[in-house]
N, C-alpha and C positions, 0 to 999 in steps of 0.2 A: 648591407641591407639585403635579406632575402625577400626575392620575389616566388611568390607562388605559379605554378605551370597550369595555365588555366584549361586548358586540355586535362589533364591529371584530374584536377578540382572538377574537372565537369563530366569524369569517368564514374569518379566515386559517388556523384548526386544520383547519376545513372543509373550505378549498382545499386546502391542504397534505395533508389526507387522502386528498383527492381524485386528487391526482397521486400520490400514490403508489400507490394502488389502479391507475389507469391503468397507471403503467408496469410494476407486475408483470403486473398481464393481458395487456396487449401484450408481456412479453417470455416470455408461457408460449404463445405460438402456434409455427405453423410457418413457417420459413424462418427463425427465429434461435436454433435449438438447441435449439428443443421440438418435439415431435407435434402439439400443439394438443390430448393428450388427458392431460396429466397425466406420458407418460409420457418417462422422460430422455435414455434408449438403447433401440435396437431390440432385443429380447428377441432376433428372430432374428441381428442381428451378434454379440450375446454367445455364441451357441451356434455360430458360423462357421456361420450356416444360409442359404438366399436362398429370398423370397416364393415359392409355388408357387400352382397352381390346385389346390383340392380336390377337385375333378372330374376331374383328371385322374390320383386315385389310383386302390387298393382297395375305399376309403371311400365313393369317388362312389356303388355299388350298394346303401349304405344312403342316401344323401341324396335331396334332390329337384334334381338334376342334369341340365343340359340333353343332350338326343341327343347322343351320340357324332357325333362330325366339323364341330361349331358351335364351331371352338374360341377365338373369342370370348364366347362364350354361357356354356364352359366355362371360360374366366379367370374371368371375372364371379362364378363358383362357387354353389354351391347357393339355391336359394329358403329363405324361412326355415320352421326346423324345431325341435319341441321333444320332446325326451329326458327322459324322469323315472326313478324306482326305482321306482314307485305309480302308479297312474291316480290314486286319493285319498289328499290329503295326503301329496304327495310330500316325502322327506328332500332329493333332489338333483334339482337341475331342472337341468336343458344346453339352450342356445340357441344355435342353429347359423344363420350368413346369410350369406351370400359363401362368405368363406375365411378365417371369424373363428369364434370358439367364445367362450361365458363357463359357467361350472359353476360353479354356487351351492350351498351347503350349509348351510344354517342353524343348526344343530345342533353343528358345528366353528367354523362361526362362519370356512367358508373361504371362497374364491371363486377363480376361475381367469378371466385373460381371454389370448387369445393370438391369433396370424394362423397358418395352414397354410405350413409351410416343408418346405426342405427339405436335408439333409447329402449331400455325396454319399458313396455307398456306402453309405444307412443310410435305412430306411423312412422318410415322409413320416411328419410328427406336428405340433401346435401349438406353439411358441414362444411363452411369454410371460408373464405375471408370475401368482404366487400370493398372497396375502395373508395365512396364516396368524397370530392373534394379532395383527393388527394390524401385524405386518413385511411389507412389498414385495421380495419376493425373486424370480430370474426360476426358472422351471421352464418342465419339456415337460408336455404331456397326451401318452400315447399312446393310440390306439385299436385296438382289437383285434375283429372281427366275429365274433360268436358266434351260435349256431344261436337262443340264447334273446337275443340282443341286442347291445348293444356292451358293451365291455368298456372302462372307462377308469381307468387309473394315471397320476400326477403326482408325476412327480419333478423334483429341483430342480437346478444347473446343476453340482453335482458326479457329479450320477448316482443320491442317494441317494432313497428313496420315501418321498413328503409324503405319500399317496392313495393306496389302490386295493387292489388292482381290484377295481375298483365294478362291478353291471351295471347299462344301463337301459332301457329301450325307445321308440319313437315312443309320442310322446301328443300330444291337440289341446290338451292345458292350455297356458294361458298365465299361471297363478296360483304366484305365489312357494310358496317350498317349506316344509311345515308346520312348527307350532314346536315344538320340542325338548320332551318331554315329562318 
């Protein structure tokens, strides 16, 4: 009777674990049909949108946006910036850096992350996926400049409204947003 060396037996689970963990990691990067960020399709091809600079909106006048006529400076898109509903204990925090956006909600239990694009024929807005309940779905943010703040609504890629419109304003916070009471 042969017995098996269970050390041996529990090397090769090991290795065997091993590769496989490898090669899904290596095939979640970019240049083989991922982002390298998790996500599967470009938010903005789903909406027939293309990359924009967010500095070269409306929007730029609420951001931290380089001078007009740097328009290198201007691709590169805003310095980073943080939006709440609250100075304390914010419900929604927004975090703005380039020509990306993420809006967190704790309370819903949402989040939005997206890149600044753009339709032609149709205002500049973010493109990009919502999370509600634990589903990955893609949506837009739009923003709207309001005397008291920005204004933002998210809807999803039929058009209908996940969100909004919320207001929020600059804050120096950088502290997640409070918890649902």
């Amino acid at each position: 009777m042969i017995h098996a060396n269970p050390l041996r037996s529990r090397r090769a689970r090991l290795a065997a674990l091993c590769l496989a963990v490898a090669g899904w990691t290596i095939g979640c990067g970019p240049g083989v049909g991922g982002t390298g960020n998790g996500e599967t399709q470009s938010a903005l091809l789903l909406f027939g949108a293309t990359a924009a600079a967010v500095c070269s909106s409306d929007l730029a006048a609420a951001l931290a946006c380089p001078a007009p006529g740097t328009t290198a400076a201007q691709d590169a898109g805003t310095a980073l910036l943080f939006f709440a509903d609250a100075v304390v204990d914010p419900r929604w925090l927004v975090r703005v850096e380039g020509n990306e956006i993420e809006l967190t909600d704790s309370c819903a239990r949402l989040s939005f992350r997206g890149e600044w694009g753009a339709v032609p024929g149709k205002p500049g807005r973010y493109f990009g996926y919502t999370d509600p309940d634990g589903q990955r779905i893609p949506a837009t943010l739009k923003i709207v400049i309001d005397a008291a703040g920005l204004q933002l609504a998210v809807r999803d890629l039929s058009g209908a409204a996940l969100l909004g419109p919320i207001m929020v304003t600059a804050t120096p916070s950088t502290d997640a947003p409070a918890p649902c009471g």
